[in-house]
C-alpha positions as a printed NumPy array, in Angstrom:
array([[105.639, 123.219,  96.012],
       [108.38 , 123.854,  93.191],
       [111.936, 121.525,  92.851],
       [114.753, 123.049,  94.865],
       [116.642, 124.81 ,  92.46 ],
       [120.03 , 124.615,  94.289],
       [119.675, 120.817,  94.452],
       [118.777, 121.204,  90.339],
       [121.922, 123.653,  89.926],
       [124.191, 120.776,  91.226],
       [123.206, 118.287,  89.246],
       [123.996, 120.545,  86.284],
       [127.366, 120.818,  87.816],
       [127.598, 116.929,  88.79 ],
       [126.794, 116.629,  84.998],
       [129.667, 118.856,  84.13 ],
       [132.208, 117.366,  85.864],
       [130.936, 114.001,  84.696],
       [131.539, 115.193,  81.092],
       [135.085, 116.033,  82.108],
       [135.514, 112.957,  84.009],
       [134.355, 111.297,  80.451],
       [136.675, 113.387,  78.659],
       [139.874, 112.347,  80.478],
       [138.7  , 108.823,  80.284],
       [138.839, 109.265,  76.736],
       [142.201, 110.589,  76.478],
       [143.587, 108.307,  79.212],
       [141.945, 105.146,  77.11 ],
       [143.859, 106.194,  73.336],
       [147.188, 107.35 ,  75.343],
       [147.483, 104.097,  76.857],
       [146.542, 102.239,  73.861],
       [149.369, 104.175,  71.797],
       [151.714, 103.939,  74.444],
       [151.628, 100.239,  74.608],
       [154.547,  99.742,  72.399],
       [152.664,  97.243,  70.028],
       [153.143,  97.139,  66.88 ],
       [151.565,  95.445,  63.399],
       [148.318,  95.492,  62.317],
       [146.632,  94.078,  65.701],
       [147.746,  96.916,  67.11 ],
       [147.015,  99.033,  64.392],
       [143.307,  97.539,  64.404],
       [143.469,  97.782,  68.557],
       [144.408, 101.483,  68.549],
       [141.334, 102.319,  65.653],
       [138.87 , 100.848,  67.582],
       [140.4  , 102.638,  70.97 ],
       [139.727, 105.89 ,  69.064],
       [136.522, 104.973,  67.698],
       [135.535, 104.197,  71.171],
       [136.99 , 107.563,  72.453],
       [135.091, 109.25 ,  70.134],
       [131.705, 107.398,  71.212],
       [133.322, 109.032,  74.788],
       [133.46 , 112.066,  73.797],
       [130.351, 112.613,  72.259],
       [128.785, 111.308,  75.476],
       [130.566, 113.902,  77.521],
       [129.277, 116.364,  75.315],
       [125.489, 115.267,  75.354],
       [127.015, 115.699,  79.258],
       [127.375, 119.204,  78.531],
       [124.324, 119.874,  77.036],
       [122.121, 118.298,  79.639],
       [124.072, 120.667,  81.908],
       [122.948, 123.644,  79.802],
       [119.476, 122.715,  79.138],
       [118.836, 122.535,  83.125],
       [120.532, 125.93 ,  83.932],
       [118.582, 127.534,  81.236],
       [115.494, 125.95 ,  82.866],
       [116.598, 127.495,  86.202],
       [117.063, 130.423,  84.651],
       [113.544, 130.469,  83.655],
       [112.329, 129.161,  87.054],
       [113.814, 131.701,  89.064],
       [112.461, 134.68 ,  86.72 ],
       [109.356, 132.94 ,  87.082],
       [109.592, 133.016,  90.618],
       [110.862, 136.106,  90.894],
       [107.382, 137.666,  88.715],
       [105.328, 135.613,  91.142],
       [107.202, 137.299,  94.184],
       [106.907, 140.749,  92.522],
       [102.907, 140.212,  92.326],
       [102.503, 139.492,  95.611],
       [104.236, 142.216,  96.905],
       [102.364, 144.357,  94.595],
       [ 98.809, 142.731,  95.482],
       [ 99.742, 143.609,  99.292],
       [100.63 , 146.885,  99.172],
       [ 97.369, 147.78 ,  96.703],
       [ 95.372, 145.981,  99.659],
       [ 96.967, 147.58 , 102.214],
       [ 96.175, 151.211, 100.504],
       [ 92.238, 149.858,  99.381],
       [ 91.267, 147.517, 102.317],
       [ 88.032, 147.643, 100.631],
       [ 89.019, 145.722,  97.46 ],
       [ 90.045, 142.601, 100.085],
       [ 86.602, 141.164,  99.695],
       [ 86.964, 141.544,  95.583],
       [ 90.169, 140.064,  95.415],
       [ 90.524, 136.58 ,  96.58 ],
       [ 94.425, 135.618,  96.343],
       [ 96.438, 132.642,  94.922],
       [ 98.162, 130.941,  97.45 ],
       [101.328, 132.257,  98.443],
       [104.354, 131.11 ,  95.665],
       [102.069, 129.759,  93.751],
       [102.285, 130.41 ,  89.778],
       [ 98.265, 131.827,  89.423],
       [100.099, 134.645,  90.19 ],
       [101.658, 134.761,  86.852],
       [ 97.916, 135.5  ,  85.613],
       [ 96.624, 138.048,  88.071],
       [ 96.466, 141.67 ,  86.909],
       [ 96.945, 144.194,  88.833],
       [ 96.863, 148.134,  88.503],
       [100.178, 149.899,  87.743],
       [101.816, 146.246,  87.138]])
């Protein structure tokens, strides 16, 4: 019915370590570039554009990082979600356990499913 929120919560982490993965390739790209032991203004114009593309690399790994946040903070609404649809349910069964006559007034949502976000219920 709903995404699998443990496969979504590691591909926030996969996206994580990609942006550190991204990170280091940054750093490894303008170290090796200034450790060449070049020198003049090719190498001058070689290690400007290694930066420049380091930077491009970094800002990647951060949009990275903020994909990664976006999608937990999702979750995090998901599960609350879930967890008031849960709450509701038990709710509805123990009122229709204590007033088996309001079963034929009451017709359900299906179980998990978010109409019960919208149902209102006595004492809830």
């Amino acid at each position: 019915m709903y995404g699998d929120t443990d496969v979504m919560r590691r591909r926030a982490a996969q996206l994580r370590e990609q942006g550190v993965d991204i990170r280091a390739l940054a750093d490894r790209l303008v170290a090796q570039t200034e450790g060449i032991g070049w020198t003049g203004r090719a190498a001058e114009s070689l290690s400007e554009r290694m930066r420049e593309r380091a930077t491009h690399l970094r800002d990647v790994a951060a949009r990275h990082d903020g994909a990664a946040e976006s999608l937990e903070a999702h979750l995090h609404e998901v599960d609350r979600l879930k967890d008031g649809i849960a709450a509701t349910e038990r709710k509805a069964d123990v009122l229709l356990a204590e007033t088996p006559s309001g079963r034929g007034a009451f017709t359900p949502p299906p179980p998990g499913h978010k109409d019960w976000l919208a149902v209102e219920l006595p004492g809830l």
